[in-house]
C-alpha positions, 0 to 999 in steps of 0.5 A: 500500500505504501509503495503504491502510494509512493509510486503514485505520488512520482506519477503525479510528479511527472505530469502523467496522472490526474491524482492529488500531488506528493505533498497531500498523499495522506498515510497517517494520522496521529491524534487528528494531526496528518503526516504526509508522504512528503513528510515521510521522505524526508526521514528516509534516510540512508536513501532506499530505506523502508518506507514503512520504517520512516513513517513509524519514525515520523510517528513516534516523532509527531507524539512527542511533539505534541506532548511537548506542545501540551507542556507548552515547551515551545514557549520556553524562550531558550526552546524559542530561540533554538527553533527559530535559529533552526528555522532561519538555518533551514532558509538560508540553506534552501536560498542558496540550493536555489542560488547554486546550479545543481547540475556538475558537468561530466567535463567538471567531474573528469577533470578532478577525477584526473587530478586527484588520483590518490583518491580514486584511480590510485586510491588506498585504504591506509592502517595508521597510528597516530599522535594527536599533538597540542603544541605551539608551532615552536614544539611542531618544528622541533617536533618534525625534526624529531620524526626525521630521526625517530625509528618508531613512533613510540620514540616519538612519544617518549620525546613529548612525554620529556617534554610534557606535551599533550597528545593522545595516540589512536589507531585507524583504519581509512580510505583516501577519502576519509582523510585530510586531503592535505594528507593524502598525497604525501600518505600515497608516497609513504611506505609501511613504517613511514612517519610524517608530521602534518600540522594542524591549525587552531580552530574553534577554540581548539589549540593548534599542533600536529598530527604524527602518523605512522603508516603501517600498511596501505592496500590498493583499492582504486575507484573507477570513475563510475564508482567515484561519481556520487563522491564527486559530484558531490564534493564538487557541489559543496565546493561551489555553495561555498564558492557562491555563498562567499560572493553572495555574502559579500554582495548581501554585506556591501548592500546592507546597513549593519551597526554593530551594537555591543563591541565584542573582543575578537 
């Protein structure tokens, strides 16, 4: 029953069929209240989920809802402000999905399949250890020198001890692509045993460092570029909202009156 309504509501889509649109398919009510199949597609996740799994979850979630409207917590102001900011994240999203073109073009996804072959045509799945390091930048050059000589990454750590700097030490398994790409192309030269430091800039209140890592193994495992299309075009596509929201934003800036009214130290 739920995939036939499903089906109807994409002939709808298409034009092919005199039927009520996806939006006013009705599968549930939950105390008077409708869910709709739009409502339900979008808990479809991962994509190719159960359909009738997303609707129970849709369920489940509009009971709760209404229990926390009967307790009124939508009026608690911090509750408030939290929705609206959801809301006002929700729009600015959808401006710029109308704002950017959606389509990646086939010459756009060749050419960074080409250019990035660590990734793809060369791609590996690296076992590493590795050294999560809180050091100012002074300890990371001494520390690089320090790798240089170093014949295993317990030395390593034995040298940031003596020096009582923090770090913490993990093991892991990763493809290419789950990896800083700013590590993967000297990982792809590196072989079992290697040690390089890569640097990490200070970011959202976390100090700055360096990540040491020692590869143990590397296996090959290449993408073709079918196989890596939905990777693509989808880095690619988050590359250009970026791209267009900084225009954007700065075109939005230049044309807009805005005065700051508490001064807020940097």
């Amino acid at each position: 029953m739920l995939r036939a309504l499903l089906l109807t509501a994409l002939c709808t889509a298409l034009g092919g069929c005199e039927r009520p649109s996806a939006d006013s398919q009705v599968l549930a009510r939950v105390n008077g209240a409708e869910i709709s199949l739009a409502a339900v597609g979008t808990a479809l996740a991962p994509p190719g989920g159960s359909l009738r799994d997303a609707l129970e979850k849709v369920i489940d979630r509009e009971l709760l809802v209404q229990r926390a409207l009967e307790l009124h917590l939508d009026r608690d102001p911090r509750i408030a402000a939290s929705i609206d900011a959801a809301r006002r994240q929700i729009l600015a999203q959808a401006y710029m999905d109308k704002l950017v073109p959606a389509d990646i073009s086939r010459d756009e996804v060749r050419a960074f399949y080409v250019e990035n072959a660590p990734l793809f045509a060369e791609r590996r799945i690296y076992r590493l250890r590795e050294l999560v390091v809180n050091a100012p930048a002074e300890l990371v050059d001494m520390l690089r020198a320090e790798s240089v000589r170093a014949a295993s990454l317990e030395e390593i750590a034995a040298w940031l001890r003596s020096r009582d700097a923090r770090f913490n030490a993990v093991a892991l398994t990763q493809p290419a692509e789950e990896l800083p790409l700013a590590y993967v192309p000297r990982l792809a030269r590196m072989k079992d045993g290697e040690i390089a430091v890569f640097a990490r800039p200070a970011y959202s209140g976390f100090p700055g460092g360096a990540s040491v890592i020692q590869l143990e193994h590397a296996e090959d495992a290449p993408l073709s570029e079918p196989q890596a299309l939905p990777l693509i075009e989808r880095f690619l596509a988050g590359r250009k909202r970026l791209e267009v929201a900084a225009v954007e934003v700065r075109r939005l800036r230049g044309a807009a009156r805005i005065e700051y009214v508490t001064q807020i130290k940097p």
